[in-house]
N, C-alpha and C positions, 0 to 999 in steps of 0.2 A: 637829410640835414643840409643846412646854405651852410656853403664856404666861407668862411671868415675873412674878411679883407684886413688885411695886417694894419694896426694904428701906429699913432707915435710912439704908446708906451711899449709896441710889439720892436720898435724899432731901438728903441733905450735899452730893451735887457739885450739887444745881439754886441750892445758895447761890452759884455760879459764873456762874447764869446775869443777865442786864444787860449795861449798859454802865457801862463803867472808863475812866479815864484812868489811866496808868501812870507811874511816872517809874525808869528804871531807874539804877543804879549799877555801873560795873563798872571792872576795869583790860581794859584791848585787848593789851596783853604786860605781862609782866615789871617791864621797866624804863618802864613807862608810868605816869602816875597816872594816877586813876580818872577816865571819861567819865560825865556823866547824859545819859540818851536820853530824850526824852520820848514817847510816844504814847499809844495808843486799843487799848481791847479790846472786842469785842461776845463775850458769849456766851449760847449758847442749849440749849433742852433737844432731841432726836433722842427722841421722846417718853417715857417715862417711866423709862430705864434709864439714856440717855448725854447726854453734853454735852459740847457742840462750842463755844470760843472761839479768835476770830482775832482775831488785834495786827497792829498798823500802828505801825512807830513810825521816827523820821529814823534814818539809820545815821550811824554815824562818815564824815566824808570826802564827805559829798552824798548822795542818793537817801533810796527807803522802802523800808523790809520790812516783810514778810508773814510772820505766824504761824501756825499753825496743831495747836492743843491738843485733843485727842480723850480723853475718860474717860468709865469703866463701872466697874461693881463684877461683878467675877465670882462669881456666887451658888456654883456648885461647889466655885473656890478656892477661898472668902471672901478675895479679895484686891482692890483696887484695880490697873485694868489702864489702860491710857493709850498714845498717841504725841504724838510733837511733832516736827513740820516747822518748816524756814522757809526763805525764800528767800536766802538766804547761804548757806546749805549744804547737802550732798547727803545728810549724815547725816540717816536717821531714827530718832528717839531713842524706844528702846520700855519705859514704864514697868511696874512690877510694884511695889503699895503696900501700906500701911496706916494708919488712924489713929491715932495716941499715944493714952497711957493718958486724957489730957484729952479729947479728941474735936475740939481748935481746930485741930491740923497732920492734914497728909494729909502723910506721909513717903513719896517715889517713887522707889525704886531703878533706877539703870538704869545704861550702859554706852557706851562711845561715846571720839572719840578723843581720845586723849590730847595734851597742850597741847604737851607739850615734847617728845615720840618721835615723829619722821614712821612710820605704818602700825602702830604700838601704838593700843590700847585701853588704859581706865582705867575705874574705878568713880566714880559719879556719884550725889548726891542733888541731889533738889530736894522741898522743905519749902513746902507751901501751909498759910501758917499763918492763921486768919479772929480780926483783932483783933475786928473787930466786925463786925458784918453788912454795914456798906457801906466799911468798910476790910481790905485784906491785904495780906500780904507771900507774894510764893516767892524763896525762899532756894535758889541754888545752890551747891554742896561739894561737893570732892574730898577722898580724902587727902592730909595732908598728910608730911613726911619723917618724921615721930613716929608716922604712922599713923593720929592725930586726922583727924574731917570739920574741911576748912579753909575761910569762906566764898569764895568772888572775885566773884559778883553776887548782888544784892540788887535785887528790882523790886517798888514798894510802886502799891494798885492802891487807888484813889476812886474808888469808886458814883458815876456820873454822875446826879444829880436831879433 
C-alpha cells in the first residue's frame, strides 16, 4: 500500500490536537431547560493522517462519561470521515464532512436516532467551528418541522495552557 502524503485537511484536524476544557449546553428533553456539563478533552495525532480525542465530562444525574472522537480526511473521497462513541450510548455515530467556503467549520453529516421515534433514525449535523486557535465551538443540529438545521447542543472547548 503507497503512503499517504499528509494534505491541508490532514493538517486542519491536528488543530484538534491538545488539551481543552469543554463546557457544554444542552436541553435533556423537550420540556427541560438547558443543562451545562462541564469537562476535559485530550486530543492527539495517530500519526500524520488521524486524530483521536477523548472527553470526560459529569453526566446529568451523577457519574462520568467517556468520549471518544475519531477523524481522517479521505484523500480518494476528498471528504472528511469520523466516528463518535460514548459511554451513554450504544450508538456509533459515523461521520461523512467537509470544510465551508471559509475553512473555520468542519461540517459532519451523519445519522443516528431519532429524539422523539423509538427505532427511527434522523439526520444529524455537528459543526466544528475553530474561533481561534485555542477556542471552539461544535454545534449539534437536526431538522427542524420547517426543515431548517435547528441547534439543541452547543459545546464551547478552551485550549488548556
Amino acid at each position: 500500500m503507497k503512503k499517504v502524503e499528509p494534505q491541508n485537511e490532514h493538517e486542519w484536524l491536528k488543530k484538534l490536537v491538545g488539551n481543552w476544557t469543554s463546557e457544554m449546553t444542552a436541553a435533556m428533553g423537550p420540556d427541560q431547560p438547558p443543562e451545562t456539563i462541564r469537562g476535559t478533552e485530550a486530543g492527539r495525532a495517530i500519526g500524520d493522517i488521524w486524530v483521536v480525542a477523548e472527553g470526560r465530562s459529569e453526566m446529568p444525574g451523577g457519574g462520568v462519561g467517556t468520549t471518544l472522537f475519531q477523524f481522517g480526511y479521505d484523500v480518494a473521497k476528498q471528504r472528511f470521515v469520523g466516528t463518535f462513541i460514548g459511554s451513554m450510548m450504544t450508538w456509533m455515530w459515523t461521520y461523512d464532512g467537509r470544510l465551508d467556503e471559509s475553512g473555520k467549520k468542519l461540517i459532519l453529516d451523519t445519522e443516528g436516532p431519532d429524539f422523539a421515534v423509538e427505532g427511527k433514525t434522523s439526520k444529524y449535523q455537528d459543526v466544528i467551528e475553530f474561533v481561534d486557535d485555542d477556542y471552539r465551538t461544535l454545534t449539534s443540529q437536526m431538522p427542524g418541522p420547517d426543515g431548517q438545521w435547528a441547534e439543541f447542543m452547543k459545546i464551547h472547548y478552551r485550549r488548556v495552557k
